[in-house]
Structures are given as C-alpha cells and as structure tokens.
N, C-alpha and C positions, 0 to 999 in steps of 0.2 A: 463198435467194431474197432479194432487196431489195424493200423496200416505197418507193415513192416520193409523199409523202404531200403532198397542195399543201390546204392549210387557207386560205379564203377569205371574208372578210366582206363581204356586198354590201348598200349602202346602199338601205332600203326603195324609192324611187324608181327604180330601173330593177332590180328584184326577178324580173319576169317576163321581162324583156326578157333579164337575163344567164343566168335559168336557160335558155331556147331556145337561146341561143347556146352553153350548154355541151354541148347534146346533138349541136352538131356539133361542138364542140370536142374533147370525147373522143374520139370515134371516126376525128379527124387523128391525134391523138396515136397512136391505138392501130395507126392505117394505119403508122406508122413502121417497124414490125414489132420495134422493142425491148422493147415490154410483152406479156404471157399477158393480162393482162386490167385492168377498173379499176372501181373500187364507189365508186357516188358518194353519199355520206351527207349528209342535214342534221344538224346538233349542236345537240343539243335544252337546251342552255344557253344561257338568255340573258344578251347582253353588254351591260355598262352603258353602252356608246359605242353601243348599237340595231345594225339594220341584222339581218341575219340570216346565219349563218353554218354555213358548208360546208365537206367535208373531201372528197377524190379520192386515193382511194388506188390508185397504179397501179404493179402488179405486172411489176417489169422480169425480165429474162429472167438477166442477172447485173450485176454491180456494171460489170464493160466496158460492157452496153447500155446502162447508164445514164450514165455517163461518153460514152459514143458520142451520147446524146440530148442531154446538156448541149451538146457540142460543135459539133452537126449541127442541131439542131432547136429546142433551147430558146429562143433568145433570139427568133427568129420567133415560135413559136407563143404568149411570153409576150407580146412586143409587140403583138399581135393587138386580148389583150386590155387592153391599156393602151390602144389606139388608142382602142378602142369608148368602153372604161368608164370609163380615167381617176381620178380621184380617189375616184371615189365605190366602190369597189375598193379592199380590203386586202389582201395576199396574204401568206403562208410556208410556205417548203416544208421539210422535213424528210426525209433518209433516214434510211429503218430497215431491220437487218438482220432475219429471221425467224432465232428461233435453234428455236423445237420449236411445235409446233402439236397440242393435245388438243383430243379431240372425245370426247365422250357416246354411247357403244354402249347399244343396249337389248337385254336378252334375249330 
C-alpha cells in the first residue's frame, strides 16, 4: 500500500474557514476512486512559525493510482486550494510505502 501523506500548516486567520473546506476537499479526492480511504490528523506539535498544523494521510490503491492522481487530478484539486487560501497555506507531501503493519491482539 502507499500512503500519500499531504502535511499542512494553516495560518490561525482562516483556521475555521480552511478546516470546512477540507471536509469537502477530501471526500473530491477520495471521489477520484484512486484512494481505499484518508485520515485526517491534527499534529499536536507546536510550530515556532504558529498557525496550526495538519497531516491527510490518503491511502492510494497502488503506486500506478497515485501516479494516475498526480497526473489526472493533482494540480486541480491542489490549485483549489491555493486559489482559496493562498499564502497563508503551507503545504508538503510526502509518499510512503507500508512495509508491515502490527496491531495488539488481546486474549
């Protein structure tokens, strides 16, 4: 599986405004039919530049869907948000492969 991780810093001034917009933003993304799913965290670190920041981790289907979403879809649905928010907006994305995944069994 690929993780396709988009880490986002938004400037306290439009805080409320860009989280409502991401709850439709996701679920564009997710319309695309390239990703199983996407979990969207705040990062409970704070940054010495402020603002508050967030990570979207979205679970492509294989390394081609994601290469297919770069190709097809990114630069629209990134422009979006550059349109709205602009400077006051930092973004990086990062892929990651899963190599093993443990979880905690109880008896």
């Amino acid at each position: 599986m690929i993780i396709y991780n988009v880490t986002i810093n938004i400037d306290d001034s439009i805080h409320s405004e860009w989280r409502a917009w991401m709850k439709e933003h996701i679920p564009q993304v997710l319309a695309t039919g390239l990703f199983s799913k996407a979990i969207f965290t705040k990062v409970l670190i704070e940054e010495e530049m402020g603002g508050t920041t967030y990570s979207v981790q979205y679970h492509a289907h294989s390394k081609r869907a994601l290469n297919q979403h770069h190709q097809q879809h990114a630069q629209q649905l990134q422009s979006e948000g550059m349109k709205r928010f602009g400077h006051k907006m930092l973004a990086f994305r990062t892929e990651l492969e899963l190599i093993d995944e443990f979880t905690v069994t109880k008896n």
